[in-house]
C-alpha positions as CSV (number, residue, x, y, z in Angstrom):
1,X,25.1,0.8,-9.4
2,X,25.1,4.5,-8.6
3,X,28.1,6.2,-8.8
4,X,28.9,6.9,-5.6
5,X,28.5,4.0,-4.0
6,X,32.4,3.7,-5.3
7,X,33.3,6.5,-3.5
8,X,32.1,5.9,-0.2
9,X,33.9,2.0,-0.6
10,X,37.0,3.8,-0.8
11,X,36.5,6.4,1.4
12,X,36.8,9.5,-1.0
13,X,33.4,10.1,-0.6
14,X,34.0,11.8,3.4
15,X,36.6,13.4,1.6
16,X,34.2,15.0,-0.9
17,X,32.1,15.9,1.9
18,X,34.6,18.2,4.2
19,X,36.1,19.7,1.2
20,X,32.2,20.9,0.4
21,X,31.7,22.1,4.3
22,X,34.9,24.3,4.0
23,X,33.4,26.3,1.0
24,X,30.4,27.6,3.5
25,X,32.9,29.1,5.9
26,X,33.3,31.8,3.4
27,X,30.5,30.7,1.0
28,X,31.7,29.9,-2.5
29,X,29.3,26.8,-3.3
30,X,27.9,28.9,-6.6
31,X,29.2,31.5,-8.6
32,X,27.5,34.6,-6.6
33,X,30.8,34.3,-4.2
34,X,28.7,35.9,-1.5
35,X,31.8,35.0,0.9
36,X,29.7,35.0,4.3
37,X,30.1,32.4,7.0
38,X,27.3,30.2,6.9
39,X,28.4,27.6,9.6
40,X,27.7,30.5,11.8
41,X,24.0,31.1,10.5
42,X,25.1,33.9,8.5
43,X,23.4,34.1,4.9
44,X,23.6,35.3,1.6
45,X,21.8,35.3,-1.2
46,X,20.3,31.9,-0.9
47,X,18.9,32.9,2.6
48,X,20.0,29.5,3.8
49,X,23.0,28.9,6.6
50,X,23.9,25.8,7.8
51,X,21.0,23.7,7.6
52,X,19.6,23.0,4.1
53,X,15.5,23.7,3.9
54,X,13.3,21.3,2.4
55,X,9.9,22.5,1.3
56,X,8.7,18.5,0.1
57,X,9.6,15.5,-0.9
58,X,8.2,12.5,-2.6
59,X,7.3,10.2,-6.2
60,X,7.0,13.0,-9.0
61,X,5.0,12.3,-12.0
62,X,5.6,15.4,-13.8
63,X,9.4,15.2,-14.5
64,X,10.8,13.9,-18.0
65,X,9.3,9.8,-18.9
66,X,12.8,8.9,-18.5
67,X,12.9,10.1,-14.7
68,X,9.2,9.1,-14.2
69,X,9.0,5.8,-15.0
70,X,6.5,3.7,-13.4
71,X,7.3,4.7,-9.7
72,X,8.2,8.3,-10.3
73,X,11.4,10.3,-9.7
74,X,11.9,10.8,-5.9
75,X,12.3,14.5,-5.7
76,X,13.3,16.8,-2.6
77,X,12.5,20.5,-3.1
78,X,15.2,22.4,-1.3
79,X,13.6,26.0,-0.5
80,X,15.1,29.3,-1.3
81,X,17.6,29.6,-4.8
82,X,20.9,31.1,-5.8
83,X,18.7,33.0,-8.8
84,X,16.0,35.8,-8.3
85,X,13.7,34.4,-11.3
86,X,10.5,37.2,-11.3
87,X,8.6,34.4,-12.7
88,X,9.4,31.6,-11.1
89,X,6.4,28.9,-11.0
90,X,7.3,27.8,-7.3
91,X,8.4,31.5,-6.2
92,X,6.9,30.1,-2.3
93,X,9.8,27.7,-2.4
94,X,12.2,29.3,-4.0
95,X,11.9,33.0,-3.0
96,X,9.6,32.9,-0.4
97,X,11.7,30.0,1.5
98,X,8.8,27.9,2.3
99,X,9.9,24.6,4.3
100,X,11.4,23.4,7.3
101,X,15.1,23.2,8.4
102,X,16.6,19.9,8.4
103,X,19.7,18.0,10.0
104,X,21.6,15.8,7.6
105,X,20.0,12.9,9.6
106,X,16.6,13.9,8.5
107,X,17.7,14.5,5.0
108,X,19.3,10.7,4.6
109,X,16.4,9.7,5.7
110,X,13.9,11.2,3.2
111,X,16.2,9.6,0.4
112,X,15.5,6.2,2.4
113,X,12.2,6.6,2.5
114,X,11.5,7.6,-1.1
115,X,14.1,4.3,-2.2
116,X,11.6,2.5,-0.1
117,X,8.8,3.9,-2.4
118,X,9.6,2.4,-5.1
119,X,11.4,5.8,-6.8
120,X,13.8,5.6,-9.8
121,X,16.1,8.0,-8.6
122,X,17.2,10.6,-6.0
123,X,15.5,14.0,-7.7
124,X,17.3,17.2,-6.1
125,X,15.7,20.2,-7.1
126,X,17.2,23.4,-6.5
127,X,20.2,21.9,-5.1
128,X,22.9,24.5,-5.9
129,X,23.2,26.3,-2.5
130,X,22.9,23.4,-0.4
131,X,25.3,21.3,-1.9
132,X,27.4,20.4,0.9
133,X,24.5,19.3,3.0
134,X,23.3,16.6,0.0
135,X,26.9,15.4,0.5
136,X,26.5,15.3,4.4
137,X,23.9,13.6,4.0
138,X,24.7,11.0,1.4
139,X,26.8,9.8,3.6
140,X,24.7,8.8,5.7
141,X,22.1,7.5,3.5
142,X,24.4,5.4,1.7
143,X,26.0,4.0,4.9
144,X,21.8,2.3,5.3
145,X,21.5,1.5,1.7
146,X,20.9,3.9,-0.3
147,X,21.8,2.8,-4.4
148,X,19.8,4.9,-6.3
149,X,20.9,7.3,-9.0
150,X,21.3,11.1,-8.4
151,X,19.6,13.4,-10.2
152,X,20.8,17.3,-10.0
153,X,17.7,19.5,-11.4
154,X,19.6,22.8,-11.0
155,X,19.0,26.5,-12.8
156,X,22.1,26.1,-14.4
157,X,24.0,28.8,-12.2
158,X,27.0,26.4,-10.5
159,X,30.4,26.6,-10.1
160,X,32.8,24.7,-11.6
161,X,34.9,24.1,-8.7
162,X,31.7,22.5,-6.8
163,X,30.4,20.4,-9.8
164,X,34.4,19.2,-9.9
165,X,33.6,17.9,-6.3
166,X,30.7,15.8,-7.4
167,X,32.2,14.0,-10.1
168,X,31.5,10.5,-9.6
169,X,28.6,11.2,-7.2
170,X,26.0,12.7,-9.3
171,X,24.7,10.0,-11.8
172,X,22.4,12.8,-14.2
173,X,22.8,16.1,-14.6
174,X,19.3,18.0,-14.9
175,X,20.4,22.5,-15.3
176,X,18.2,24.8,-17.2
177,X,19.8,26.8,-19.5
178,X,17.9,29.8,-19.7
179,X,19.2,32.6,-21.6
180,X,22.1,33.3,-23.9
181,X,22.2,37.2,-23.0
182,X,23.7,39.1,-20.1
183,X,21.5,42.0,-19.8
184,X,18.4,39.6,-20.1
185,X,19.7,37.3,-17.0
186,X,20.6,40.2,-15.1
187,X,16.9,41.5,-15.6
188,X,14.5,38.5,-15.6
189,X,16.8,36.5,-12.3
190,X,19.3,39.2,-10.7
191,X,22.5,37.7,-12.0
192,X,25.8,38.5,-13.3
193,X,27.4,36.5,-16.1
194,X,24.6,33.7,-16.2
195,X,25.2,32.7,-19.8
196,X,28.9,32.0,-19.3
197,X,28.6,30.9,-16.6
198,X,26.1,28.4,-17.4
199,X,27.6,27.2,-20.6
200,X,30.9,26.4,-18.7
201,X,28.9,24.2,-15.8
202,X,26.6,22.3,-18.4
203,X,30.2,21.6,-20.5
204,X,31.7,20.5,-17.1
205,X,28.9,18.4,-16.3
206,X,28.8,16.8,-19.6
207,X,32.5,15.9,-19.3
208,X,31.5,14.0,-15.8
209,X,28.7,12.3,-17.1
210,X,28.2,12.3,-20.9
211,X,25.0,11.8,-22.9
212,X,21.8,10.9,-21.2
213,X,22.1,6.8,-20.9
214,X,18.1,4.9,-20.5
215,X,18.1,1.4,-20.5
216,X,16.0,-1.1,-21.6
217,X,13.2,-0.2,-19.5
218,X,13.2,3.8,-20.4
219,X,14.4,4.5,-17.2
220,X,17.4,7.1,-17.5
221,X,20.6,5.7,-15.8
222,X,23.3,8.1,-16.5
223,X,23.9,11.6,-18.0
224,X,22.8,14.8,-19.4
225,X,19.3,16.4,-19.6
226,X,19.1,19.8,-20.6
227,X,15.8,21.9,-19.9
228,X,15.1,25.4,-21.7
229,X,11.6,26.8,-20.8
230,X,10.5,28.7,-24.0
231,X,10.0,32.9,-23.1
232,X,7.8,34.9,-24.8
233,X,9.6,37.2,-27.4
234,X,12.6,34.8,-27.7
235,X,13.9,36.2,-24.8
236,X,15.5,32.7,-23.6
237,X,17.7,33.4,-26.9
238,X,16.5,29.9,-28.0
239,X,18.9,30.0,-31.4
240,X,22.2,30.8,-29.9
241,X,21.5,28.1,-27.0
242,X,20.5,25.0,-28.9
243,X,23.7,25.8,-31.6
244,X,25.7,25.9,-28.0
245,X,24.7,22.8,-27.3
246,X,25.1,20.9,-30.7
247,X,28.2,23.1,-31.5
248,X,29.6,22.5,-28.1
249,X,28.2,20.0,-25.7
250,X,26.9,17.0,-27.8
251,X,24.5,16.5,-31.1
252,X,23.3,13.6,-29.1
253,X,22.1,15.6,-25.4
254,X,19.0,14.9,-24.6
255,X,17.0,18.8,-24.4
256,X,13.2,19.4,-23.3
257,X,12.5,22.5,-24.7
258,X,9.3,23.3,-22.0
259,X,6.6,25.3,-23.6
260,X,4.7,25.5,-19.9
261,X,5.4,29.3,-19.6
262,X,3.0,31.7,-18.4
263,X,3.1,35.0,-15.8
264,X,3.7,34.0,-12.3
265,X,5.1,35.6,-9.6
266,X,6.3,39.3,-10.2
267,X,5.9,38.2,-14.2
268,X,3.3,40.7,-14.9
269,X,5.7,43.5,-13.9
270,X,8.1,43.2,-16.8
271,X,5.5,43.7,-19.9
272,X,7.2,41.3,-22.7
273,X,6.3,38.4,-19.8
274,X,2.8,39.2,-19.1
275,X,1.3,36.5,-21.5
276,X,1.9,33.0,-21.7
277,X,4.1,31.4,-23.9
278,X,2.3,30.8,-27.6
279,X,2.1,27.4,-29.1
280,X,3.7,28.7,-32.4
281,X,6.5,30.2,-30.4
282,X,7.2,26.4,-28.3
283,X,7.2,25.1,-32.2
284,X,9.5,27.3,-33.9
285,X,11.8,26.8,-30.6
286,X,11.6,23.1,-31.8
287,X,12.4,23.6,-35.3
288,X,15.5,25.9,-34.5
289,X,16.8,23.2,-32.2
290,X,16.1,20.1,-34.8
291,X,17.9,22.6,-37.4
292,X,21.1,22.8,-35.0
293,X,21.0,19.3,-35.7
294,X,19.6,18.4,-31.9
295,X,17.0,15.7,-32.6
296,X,17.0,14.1,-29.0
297,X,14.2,16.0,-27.7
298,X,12.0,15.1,-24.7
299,X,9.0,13.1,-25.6
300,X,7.0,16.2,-24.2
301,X,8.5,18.6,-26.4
302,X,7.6,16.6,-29.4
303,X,4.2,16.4,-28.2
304,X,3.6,20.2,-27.9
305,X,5.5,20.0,-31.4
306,X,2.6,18.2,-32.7
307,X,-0.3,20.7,-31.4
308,X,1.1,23.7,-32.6
């Protein structure tokens, strides 16, 4: 049973919901603080106001085997993003705010149709800045049926005080961590503090949910998933980010390092991105993280491992 089907029993989960709504009056749903009234269509950084933006939904294939299953992960991809990545794969979506504007109505209703499907879970991608919408809208869904796990695939930049508000809602936690270096964050995504910021989210969200849980039919149920997408030149700071993780998280978290880099968007700008990621860099990446003592790793990571 998904975890907030408890919740909404008891009637915490409405709770949950207007506590979330009063953050965008002045916004502080992620760390950026931007403090502007979204109920009143202003925006900040995320560009979004009071309506959350949804670029496309449906079965994914390409997400981790345990999220993939046979039916695929039932993803929504919320346009526009709390980070300023300059080479972000999906930049239309998440810089160029591709997608249409959507009532909470509409958005229960996607996570209807893609439980129809057939879909393992409830995939929200990029759902940092639109939290209190999901909630909204959860509401809703779950009121018609809705059961399936939720899956929150974010960048990694989240505030504690929102995660703390969907503890016992959100079945599997999905962040990247990208970098373990200040100066690099604030260069490659046009952000303050991502690092510590990061590291205290994934610790909060491991204390909600613990390590990743797949049952008998490798589907995962519950828990952690870690992504780290592999940079050119070590600058995700590979090392100091899988010892975080043994050292601090769990020996036992589940971590894809991705080895899918290569220049998109305004990559080419910044010279140490304008090549793709090497095969020998995705396998040392591997080895440092197996000599942290981190031996979980997604089946596509070993994979790569075994090209390079």
């Amino acid at each position: 049973m998904a975890a907030y089907i408890q919740l909404h029993k008891n009637g915490k989960l409405a709770e949950r919901v207007e506590a979330a709504k009063s953050l965008l009056r002045k916004c502080r749903i992620c760390p950026r603080q931007c403090n502007v009234d979204r109920l009143s269509g202003e925006t900040g950084k995320c560009r979004t106001h009071q309506r959350a933006i949804v670029s496309s939904y449906g079965p994914h294939f390409g997400e981790e085997l345990p999220l993939v299953g046979k039916h695929g992960s039932g993803t929504i991809f919320f346009a526009n993003c709390n980070l300023a990545c300059v080479f972000c794969q999906n930049y239309t979506i998440s810089q160029l705010g591709e997608g249409i504007p959507v009532t909470s109505e509409e958005l229960a209703r996607m996570m209807l149709s893609l439980q129809s499907m057939g879909c393992h879970n409830i995939n929200l991608v990029s759902p940092t800045h639109v939290v209190p919408q999901i909630l909204e809208a959860l509401q809703l869904a779950v009121a018609h049926g809705l059961n399936l796990p939720l899956v929150y695939n974010s960048g990694g930049y989240d505030s504690i005080t929102t995660l703390k508000l969907l503890d016992g809602i959100v079945d599997i936690y999905m962040p990247d961590m990208k970098y373990a270096d200040d100066a690099t964050a604030k260069k490659l995504s046009g952000i303050e503090g991502y690092p510590s910021v990061n590291r205290a989210a994934v610790k909060e969200m491991y204390r909600q949910v613990g390590d990743l849980q797949i049952n008998s039919d490798g589907i995962a149920t519950r828990g952690l998933l870690i992504r780290h997408l592999g940079l050119p030149y070590n600058l995700a700071g590979t090392e100091d980010t899988m010892n975080f993780i043994a050292q601090e998280v769990s020996r036992n978290s589940y971590v894809n390092i991705m080895g899918q880099y290569r220049p998109c968007y305004k990559a080419r700008e910044v010279s140490e991105l304008s090549r793709p990621v090497s095969l020998k860099e995705v396998h040392e990446a591997i080895e440092i993280a197996r000599k942290a003592g981190l031996n979980r790793l997604d089946r596509v990571t070993r994979l790569v491992a075994e090209t390079a």
